[in-house]
Backbone bond lengths (Angstrom), bond angles and torsions (degrees), N, CA, C in turn:
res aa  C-N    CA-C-N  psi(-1)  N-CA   C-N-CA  omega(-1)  CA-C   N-CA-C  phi
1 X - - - 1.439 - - 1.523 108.48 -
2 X 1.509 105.42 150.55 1.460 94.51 -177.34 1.427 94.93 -106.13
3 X 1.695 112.74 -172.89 0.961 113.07 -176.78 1.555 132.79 -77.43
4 X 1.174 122.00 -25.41 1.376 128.19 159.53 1.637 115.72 -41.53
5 X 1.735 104.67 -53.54 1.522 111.53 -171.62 1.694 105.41 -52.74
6 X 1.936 93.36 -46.51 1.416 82.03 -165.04 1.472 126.17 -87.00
7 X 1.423 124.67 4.53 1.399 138.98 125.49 1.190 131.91 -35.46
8 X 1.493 110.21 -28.24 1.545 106.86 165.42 1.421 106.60 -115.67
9 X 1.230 124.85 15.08 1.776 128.07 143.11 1.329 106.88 -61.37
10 X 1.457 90.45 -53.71 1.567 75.76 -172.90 1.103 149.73 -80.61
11 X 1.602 114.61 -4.01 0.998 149.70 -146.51 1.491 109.76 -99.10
12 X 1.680 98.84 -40.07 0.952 135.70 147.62 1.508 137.39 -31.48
13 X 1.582 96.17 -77.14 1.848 100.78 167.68 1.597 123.04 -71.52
14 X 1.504 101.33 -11.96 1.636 107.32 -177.61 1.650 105.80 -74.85
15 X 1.352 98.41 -47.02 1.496 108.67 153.67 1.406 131.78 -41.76
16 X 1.162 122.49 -46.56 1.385 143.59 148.51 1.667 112.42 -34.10
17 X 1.196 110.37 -55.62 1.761 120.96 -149.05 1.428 79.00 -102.51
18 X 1.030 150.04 -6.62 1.513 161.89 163.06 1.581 113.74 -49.37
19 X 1.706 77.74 -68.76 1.768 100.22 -167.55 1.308 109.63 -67.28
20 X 1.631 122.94 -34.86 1.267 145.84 -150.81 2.115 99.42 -90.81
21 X 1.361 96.27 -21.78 1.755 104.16 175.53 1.353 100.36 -77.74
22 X 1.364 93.70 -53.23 2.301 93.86 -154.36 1.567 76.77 -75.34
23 X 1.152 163.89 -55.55 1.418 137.83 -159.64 1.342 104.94 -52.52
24 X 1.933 128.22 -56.20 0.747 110.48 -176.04 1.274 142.88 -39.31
25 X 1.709 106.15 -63.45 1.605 124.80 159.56 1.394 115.70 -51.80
26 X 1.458 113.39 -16.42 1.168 105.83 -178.36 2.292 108.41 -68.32
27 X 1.347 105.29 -59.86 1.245 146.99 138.89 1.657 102.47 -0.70
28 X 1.371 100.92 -78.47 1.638 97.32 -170.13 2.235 117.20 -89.69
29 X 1.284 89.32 -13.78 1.484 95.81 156.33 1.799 117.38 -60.03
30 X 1.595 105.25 -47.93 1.280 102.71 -172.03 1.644 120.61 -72.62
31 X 1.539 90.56 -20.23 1.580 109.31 -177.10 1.815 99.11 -72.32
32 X 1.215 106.65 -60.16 1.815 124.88 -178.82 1.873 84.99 -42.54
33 X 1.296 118.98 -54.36 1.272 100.26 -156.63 1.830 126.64 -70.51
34 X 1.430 85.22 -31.97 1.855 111.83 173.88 1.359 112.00 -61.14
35 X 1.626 109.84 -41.08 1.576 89.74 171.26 1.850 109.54 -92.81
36 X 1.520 114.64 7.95 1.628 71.95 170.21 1.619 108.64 -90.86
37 X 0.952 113.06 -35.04 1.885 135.18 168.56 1.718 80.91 -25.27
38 X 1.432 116.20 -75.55 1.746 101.95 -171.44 0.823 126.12 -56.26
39 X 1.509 127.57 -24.32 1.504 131.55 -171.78 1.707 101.99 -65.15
40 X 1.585 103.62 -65.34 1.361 123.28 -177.40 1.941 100.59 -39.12
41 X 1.340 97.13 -64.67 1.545 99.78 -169.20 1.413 92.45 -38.06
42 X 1.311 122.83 -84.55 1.660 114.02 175.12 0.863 149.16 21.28
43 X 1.788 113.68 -81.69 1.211 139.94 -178.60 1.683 92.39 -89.37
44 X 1.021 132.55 5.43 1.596 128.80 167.60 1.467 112.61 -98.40
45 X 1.476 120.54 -44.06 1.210 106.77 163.31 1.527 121.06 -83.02
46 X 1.055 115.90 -27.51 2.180 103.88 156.70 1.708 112.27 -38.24
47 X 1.499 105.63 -65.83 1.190 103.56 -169.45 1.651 115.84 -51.44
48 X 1.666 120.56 -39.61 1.284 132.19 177.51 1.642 92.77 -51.35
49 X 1.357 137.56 -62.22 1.255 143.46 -134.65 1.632 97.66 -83.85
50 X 1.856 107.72 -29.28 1.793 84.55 -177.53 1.406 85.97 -95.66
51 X 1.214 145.87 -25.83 1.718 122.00 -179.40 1.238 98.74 -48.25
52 X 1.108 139.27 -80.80 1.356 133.90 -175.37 1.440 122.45 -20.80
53 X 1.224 114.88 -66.36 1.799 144.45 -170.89 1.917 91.85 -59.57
54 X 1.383 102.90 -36.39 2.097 107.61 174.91 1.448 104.90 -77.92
55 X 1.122 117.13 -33.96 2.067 114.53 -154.07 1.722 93.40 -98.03
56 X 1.620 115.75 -20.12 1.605 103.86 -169.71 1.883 84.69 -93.61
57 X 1.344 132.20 -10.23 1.539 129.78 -168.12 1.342 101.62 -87.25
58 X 1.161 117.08 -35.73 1.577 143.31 167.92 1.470 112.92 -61.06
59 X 1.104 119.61 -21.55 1.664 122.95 176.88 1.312 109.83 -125.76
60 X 0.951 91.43 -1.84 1.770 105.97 166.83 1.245 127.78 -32.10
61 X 2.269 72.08 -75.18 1.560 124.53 -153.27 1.260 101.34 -86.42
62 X 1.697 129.69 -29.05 0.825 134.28 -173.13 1.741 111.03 -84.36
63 X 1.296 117.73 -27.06 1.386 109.75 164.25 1.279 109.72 -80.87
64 X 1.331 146.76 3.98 1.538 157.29 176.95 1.021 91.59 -78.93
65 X 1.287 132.66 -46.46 1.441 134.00 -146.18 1.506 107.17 -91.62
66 X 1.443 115.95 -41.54 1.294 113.12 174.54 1.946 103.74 -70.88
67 X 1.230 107.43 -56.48 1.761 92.03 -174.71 1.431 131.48 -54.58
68 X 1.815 111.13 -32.48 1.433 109.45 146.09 1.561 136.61 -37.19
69 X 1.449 106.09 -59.97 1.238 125.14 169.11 2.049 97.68 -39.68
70 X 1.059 105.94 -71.75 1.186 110.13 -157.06 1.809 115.73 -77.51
71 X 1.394 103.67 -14.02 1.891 106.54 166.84 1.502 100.78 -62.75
72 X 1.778 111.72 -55.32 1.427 118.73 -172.52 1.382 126.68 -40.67
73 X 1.248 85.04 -48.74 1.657 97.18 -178.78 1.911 115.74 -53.81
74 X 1.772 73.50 -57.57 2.163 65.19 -175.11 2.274 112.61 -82.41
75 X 1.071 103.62 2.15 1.419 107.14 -175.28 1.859 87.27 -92.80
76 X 1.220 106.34 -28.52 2.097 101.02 -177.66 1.867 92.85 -80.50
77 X 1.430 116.67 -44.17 1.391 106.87 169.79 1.526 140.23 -45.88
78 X 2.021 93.59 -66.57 1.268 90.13 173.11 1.820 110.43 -82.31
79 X 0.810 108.46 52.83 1.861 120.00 169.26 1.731 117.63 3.58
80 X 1.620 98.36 50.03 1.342 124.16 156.78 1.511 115.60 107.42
81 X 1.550 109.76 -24.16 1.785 138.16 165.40 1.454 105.40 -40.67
82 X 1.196 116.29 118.51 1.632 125.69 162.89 1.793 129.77 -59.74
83 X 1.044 108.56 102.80 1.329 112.80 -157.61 1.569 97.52 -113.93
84 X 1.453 132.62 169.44 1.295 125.87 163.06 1.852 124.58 -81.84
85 X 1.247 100.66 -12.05 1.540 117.68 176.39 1.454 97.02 -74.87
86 X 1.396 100.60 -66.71 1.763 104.92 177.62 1.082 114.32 -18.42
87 X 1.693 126.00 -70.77 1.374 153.47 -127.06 1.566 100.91 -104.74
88 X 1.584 119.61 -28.72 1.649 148.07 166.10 1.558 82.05 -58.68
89 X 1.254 112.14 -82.69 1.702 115.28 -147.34 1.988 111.24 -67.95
90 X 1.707 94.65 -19.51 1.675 85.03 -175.20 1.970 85.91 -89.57
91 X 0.902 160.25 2.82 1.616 146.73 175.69 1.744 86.40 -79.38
92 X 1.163 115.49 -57.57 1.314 120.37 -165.70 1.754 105.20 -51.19
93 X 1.697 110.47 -62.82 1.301 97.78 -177.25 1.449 128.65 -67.85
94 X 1.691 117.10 -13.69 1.326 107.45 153.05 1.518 142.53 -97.13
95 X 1.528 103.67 3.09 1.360 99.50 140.02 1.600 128.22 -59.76
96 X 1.349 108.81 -51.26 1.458 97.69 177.25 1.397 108.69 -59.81
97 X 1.194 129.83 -72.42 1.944 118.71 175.92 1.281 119.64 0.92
98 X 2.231 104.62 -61.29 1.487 90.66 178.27 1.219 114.17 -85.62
99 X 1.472 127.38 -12.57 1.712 115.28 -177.02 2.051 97.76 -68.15
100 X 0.906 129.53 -7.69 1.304 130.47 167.53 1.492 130.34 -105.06
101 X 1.413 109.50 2.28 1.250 134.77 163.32 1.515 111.41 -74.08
102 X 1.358 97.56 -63.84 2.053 128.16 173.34 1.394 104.36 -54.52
103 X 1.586 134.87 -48.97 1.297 138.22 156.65 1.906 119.15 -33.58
104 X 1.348 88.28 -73.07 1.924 112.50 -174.77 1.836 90.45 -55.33
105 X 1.329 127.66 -14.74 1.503 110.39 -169.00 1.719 86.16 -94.53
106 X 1.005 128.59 -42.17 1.443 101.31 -178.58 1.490 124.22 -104.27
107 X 0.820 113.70 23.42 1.400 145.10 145.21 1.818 115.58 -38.31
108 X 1.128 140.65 71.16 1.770 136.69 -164.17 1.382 109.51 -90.63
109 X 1.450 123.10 40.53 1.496 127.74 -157.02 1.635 86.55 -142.83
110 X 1.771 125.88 95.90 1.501 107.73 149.47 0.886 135.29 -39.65
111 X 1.052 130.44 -56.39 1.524 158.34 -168.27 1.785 99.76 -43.50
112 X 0.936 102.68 -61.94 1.881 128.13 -176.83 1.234 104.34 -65.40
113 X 1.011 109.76 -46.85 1.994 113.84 -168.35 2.076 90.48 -81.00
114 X 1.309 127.57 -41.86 1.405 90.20 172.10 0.916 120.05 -138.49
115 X 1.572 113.91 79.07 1.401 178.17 92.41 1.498 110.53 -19.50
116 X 1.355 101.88 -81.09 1.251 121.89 164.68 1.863 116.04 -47.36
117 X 1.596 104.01 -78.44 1.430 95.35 177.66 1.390 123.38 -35.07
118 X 1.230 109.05 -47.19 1.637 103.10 177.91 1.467 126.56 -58.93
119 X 1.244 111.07 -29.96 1.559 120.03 168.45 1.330 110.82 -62.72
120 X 1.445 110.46 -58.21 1.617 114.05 -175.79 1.901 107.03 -66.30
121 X 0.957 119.59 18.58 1.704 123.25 -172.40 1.686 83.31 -125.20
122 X 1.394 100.99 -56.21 2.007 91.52 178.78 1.233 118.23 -40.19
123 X 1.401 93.05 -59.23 1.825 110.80 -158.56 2.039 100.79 -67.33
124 X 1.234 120.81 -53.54 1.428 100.93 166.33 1.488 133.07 -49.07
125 X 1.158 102.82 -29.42 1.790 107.42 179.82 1.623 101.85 -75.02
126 X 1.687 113.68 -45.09 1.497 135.27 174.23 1.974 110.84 -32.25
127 X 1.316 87.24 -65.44 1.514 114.91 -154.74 1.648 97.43 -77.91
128 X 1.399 108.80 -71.86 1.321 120.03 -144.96 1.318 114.39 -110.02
129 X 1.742 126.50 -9.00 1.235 129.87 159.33 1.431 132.43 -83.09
130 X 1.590 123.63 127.51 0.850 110.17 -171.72 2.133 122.31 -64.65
131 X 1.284 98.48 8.27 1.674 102.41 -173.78 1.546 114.50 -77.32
132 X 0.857 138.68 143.35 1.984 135.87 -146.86 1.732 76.87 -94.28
133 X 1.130 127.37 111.61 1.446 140.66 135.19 1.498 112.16 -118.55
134 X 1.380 107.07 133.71 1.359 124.29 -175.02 1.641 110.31 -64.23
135 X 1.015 85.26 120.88 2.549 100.19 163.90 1.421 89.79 -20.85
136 X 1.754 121.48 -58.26 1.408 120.21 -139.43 2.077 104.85 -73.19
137 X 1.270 80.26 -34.68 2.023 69.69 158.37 1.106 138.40 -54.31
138 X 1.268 119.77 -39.98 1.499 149.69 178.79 1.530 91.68 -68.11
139 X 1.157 122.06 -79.08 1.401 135.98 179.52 1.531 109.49 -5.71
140 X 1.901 89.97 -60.96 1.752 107.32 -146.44 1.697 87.73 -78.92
141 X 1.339 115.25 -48.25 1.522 115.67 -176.46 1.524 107.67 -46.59
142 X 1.449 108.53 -57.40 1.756 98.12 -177.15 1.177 140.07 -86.90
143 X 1.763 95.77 19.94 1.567 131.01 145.57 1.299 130.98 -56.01
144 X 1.553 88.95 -52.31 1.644 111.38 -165.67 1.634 103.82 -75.74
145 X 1.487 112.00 -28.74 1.742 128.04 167.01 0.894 129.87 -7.66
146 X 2.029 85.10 -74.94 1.255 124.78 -157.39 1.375 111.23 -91.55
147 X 1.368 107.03 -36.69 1.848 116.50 175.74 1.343 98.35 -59.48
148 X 0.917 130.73 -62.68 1.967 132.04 -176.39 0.979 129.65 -54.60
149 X 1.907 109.77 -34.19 1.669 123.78 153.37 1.627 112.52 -46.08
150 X 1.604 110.87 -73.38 0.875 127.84 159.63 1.411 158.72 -31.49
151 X 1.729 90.38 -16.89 1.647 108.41 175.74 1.904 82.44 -109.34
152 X 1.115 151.61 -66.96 1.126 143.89 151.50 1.444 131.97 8.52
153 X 1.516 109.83 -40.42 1.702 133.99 161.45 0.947 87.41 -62.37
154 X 1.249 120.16 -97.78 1.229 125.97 -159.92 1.044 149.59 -12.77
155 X 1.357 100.77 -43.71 1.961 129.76 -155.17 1.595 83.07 -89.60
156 X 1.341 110.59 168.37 1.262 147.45 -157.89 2.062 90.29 -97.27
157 X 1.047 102.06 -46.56 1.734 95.76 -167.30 1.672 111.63 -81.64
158 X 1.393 105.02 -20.16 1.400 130.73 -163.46 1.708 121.44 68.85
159 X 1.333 91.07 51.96 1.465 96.89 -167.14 1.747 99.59 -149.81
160 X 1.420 107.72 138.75 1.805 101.18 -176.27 1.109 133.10 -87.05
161 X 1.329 116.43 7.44 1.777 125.72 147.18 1.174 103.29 87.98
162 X 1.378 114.33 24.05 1.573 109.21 168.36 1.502 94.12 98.05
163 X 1.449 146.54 52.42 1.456 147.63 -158.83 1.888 94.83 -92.13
């Protein structure tokens, strides 16, 4: 070979070893990029899944709260006597219990889940026992609920960081 040819050998394979780089990087950029796109997707639908699993625990608790409220009332009325209202309003308040049971299970936040229990332990002693515990327990518990729900929104992970 003379020297021209082999100037354009080479010129040639450098060209070659050229094309064969930017494919590579080309190649592992797209790869680098696919998994962060998945990662993100990920941690985007987690986060979607506990907002949800917080805002349906949150409406849960809050329909708990009205059917408690409202068993108490007529079980403190009719003063322990079996009535059909009675017996109407306690199906009602333990449906809600377990629709907030079924909530608190997918719920991935300790902190929140007994948060909650403690309210729902207030609010029966609160509401529906005849033993003198103050509203303001109940109060502070379904304070503490909502602040932990609520700091949970908030947060970036969807979770209340130990609240």
């Amino acid at each position: 070979m003379t020297g021209p040819s082999i100037a354009a050998a080479s010129a040639t394979t450098i060209t070659l070893v050229n094309a064969m780089v930017a494919a590579a990087v080309s190649l592992l950029v797209a790869v680098g990029t696919q998994v962060t796109l998945s990662v993100r997707d990920s941690h985007a639908r987690r986060y979607l899944r506990r907002r949800a699993a917080l805002t349906d625990a949150q409406d849960a608790a809050l329909a708990l709260r009205g059917r408690v409220g409202e068993y108490g009332a007529l079980s403190r009325a009719n003063a322990g006597r079996p009535s059909p209202e009675l017996e109407a309003a306690e199906r009602r308040y333990l449906d809600a219990r377990a629709l907030l049971e079924v909530a608190l299970s997918r719920v991935d936040d300790p902190a929140v889940v007994a948060a909650a229990q403690r309210w729902h332990s207030a609010a029966e002693v609160s509401f529906i026992s005849t033993a003198e515990v103050s509203a303001a327990r109940e109060q502070l518990e379904w304070q503490a609920v909502n602040a932990a729900i609520g700091s949970a929104l908030r947060s970036k992970e969807g979770t209340s960081a130990g609240y």
